[in-house]
N, C-alpha and C positions, 0 to 999 in steps of 0.2 A: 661693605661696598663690593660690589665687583666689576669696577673698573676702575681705573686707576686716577682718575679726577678728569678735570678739564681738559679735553682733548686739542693736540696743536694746531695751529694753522700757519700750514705753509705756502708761501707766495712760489706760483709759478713761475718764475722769470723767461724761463726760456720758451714755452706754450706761449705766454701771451706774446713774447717777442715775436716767435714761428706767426702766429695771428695777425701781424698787425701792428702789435704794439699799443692801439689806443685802447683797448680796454685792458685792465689789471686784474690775472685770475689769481685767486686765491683756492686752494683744498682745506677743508676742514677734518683731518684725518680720523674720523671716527672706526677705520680701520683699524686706526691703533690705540683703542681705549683700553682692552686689558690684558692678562695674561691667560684669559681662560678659551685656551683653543682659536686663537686669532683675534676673537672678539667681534667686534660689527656695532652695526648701530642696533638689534634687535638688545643686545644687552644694557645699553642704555635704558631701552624700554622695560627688560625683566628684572631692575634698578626696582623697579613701583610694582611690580606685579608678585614679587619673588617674599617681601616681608608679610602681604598678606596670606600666602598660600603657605607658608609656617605660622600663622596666626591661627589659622582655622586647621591646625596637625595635620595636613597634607603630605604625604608618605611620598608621592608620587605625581612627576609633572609629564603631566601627556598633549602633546602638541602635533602639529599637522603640516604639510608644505609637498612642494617637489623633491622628486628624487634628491636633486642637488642643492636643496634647500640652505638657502645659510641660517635661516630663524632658528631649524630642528638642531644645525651644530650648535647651535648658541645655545640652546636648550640643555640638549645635553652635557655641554660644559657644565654651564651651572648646576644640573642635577647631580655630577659628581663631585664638582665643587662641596656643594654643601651637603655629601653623602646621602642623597635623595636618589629614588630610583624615578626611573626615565622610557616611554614608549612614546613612539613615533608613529605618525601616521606616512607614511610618503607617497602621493598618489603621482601618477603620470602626466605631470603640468606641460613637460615639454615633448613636443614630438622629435625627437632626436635619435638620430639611429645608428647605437654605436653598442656594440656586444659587452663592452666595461661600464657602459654607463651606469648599472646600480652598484658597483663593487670600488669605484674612485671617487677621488674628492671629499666633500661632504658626507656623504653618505659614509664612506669608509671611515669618516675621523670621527661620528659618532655611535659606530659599532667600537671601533678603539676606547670610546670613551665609556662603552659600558651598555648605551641604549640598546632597548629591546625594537629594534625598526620593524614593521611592521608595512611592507608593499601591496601595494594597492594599485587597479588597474584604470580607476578613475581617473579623469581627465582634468584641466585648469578651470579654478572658479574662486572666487576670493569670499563667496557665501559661506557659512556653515554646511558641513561633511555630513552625510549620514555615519561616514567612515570613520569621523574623529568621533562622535557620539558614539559609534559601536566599541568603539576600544576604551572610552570612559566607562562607559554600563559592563563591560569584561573586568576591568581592574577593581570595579567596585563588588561585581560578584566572586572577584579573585579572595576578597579580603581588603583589598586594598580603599586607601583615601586620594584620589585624584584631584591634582587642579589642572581646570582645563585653561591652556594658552590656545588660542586660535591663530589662525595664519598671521604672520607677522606682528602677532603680540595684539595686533587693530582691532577687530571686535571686541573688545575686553571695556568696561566701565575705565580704566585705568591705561587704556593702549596709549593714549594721548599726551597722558603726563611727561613723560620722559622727555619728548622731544619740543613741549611748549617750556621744560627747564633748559633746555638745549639753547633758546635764542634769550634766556637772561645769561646766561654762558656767555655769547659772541658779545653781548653789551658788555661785559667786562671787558673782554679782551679789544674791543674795538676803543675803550677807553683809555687801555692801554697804549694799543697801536696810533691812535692820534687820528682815528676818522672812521665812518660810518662806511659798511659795505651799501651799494645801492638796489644791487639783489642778491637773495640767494639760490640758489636753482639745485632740483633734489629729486632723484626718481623715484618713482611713487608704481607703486600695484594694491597693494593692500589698504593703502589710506593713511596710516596714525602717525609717520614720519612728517609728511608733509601737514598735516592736520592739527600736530602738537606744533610745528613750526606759524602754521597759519595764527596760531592763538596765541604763542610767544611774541609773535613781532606786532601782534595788532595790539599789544601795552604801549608801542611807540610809535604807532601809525604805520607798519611795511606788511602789513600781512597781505597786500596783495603785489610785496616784491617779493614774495615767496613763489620761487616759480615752479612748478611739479610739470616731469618728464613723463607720460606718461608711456610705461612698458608692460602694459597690460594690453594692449590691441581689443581693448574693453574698455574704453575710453568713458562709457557714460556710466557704468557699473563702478567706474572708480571714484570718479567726480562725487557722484552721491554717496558714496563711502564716506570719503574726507570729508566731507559739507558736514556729515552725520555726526560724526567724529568728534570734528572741531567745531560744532554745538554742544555737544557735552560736556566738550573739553573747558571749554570756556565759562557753561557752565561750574564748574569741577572745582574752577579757578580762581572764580570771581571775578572775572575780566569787566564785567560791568557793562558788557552791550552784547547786542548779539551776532552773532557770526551768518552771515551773507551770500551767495554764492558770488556775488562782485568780489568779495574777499580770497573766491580759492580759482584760482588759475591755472589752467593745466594745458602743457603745449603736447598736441596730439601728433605732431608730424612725426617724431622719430622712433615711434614703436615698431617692431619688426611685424613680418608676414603674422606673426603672432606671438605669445608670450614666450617667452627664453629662447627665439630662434633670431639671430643678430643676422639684421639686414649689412651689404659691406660698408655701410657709411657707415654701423657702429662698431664692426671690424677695422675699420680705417682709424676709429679715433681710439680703440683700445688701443692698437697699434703707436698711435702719434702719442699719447700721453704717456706710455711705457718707454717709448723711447726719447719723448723730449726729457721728461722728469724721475725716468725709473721707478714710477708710481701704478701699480697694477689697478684696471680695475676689471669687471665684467658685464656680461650685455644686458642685469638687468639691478 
């Protein structure tokens, strides 16, 4: 495994109090699933993707994202994890203008980690790269066996798994807790997050209290992503009906001027939720 099991959920007391008081939020910390490099929910996802690509002697995992990508650190954890070697594609998702931006963060914790990164001057698209196929065909005429992850684990036959086991997770826990959440709400760019969550909860009738954030300021390129997704997914599954777009929900208001650029209303709530709950999160 490489995460550490069922991830916790913490009641925000004091957020929903600052709010109002009448709704009750709850965090589902998939930030803190493992010890491999922070973790994330992309790790959840490379949970399903990770045993097939040592089934088929995969030497090497080559994945794609933004500079500041959190998939690629994810990635690269795991490829040192399991002493796999690791290239990265990182194209120019966000237009952000700051002279550290390729040498911080991200990007620096998975040079630390060993990845071969590989910058690229390409722009934000949640499509298949010409740029992540050109470093697959390089590693393979390296010598090498590549498995290709695509942006956010989501294009993948298998991106959806992780996160439709994600909502038989909360039914445990919510059988624990003594009551049903009435939504869950989850930002979405790449699709498989919200896509695997759409086909978990439609086993109990809530897939369409799955709510998707959308932060892709591509709002219809995403929708058809997840719809995509979570039809395979389901297929995959055996859900037993088919997936809808009545099923997949996506609130378009709060995406910035564009992808990774945080308008101040989502400056405002990074801000309020760090300091109500000392819970970090970021704009996208």
């Amino acid at each position: 495994p490489l995460t550490f099991g069922p991830t916790p959920i913490q009641p925000l007391t004091r957020l929903s109090r600052h709010l109002g008081g009448k709704v009750h939020l709850y965090a589902k910390r998939e930030d803190c699933n493992s010890g491999l490099a922070f973790g994330g929910n992309k790790t959840r996802k490379l949970e399903y993707l990770i045993p097939e690509a040592l089934a088929q002697g995969c030497d090497t995992l080559v994945s794609i994202g933004g500079i500041q990508s959190n998939q690629t650190r994810q990635v690269a954890a795991v490829a040192a994890h399991l002493g796999m070697k690791c290239v990265l594609v990182q194209e120019n998702w966000v237009n952000y203008s700051d002279a550290v931006y390729d040498r911080v963060g991200n990007i620096q914790m998975s040079r630390i980690l060993g990845a071969d990164v590989r910058l690229v001057s390409d722009g934000f698209d949640i499509g298949f790269r010409k740029s992540w196929e050109d470093v697959l065909e390089s590693v393979r005429a390296a010598g090498g066996k590549p498995y290709a992850i695509p942006a956010g684990c989501s294009d993948h036959p298998l991106g959806g798994l992780g996160f439709a086991g994600f909502a038989q997770e909360v039914r445990a826990q919510e059988a624990e807790l003594g009551f049903r959440f009435d939504y869950v709400v989850v930002c979405s760019v790449t699709g498989s997050t919200q896509a695997g969550m759409v086909v978990g909860f439609a086993a109990d009738g809530r897939a369409d209290r799955v709510i998707g954030i959308d932060a892709s300021a591509k709002p219809e390129q995403t929708r058809e992503q997840i719809t995509r997704i979570a039809k395979h997914t389901a297929e995959k599954v055996g859900l037993g009906r088919d997936i809808t777009s009545r099923d997949v929900v996506l609130d378009e208001r709060f995406a910035g001027p564009e992808y990774g650029l945080p308008n101040e209303g989502t400056l405002e709530a990074i801000r309020l939720c760090a300091r109500m709950e000392g819970m970090l999160t970021d704009p996208v």
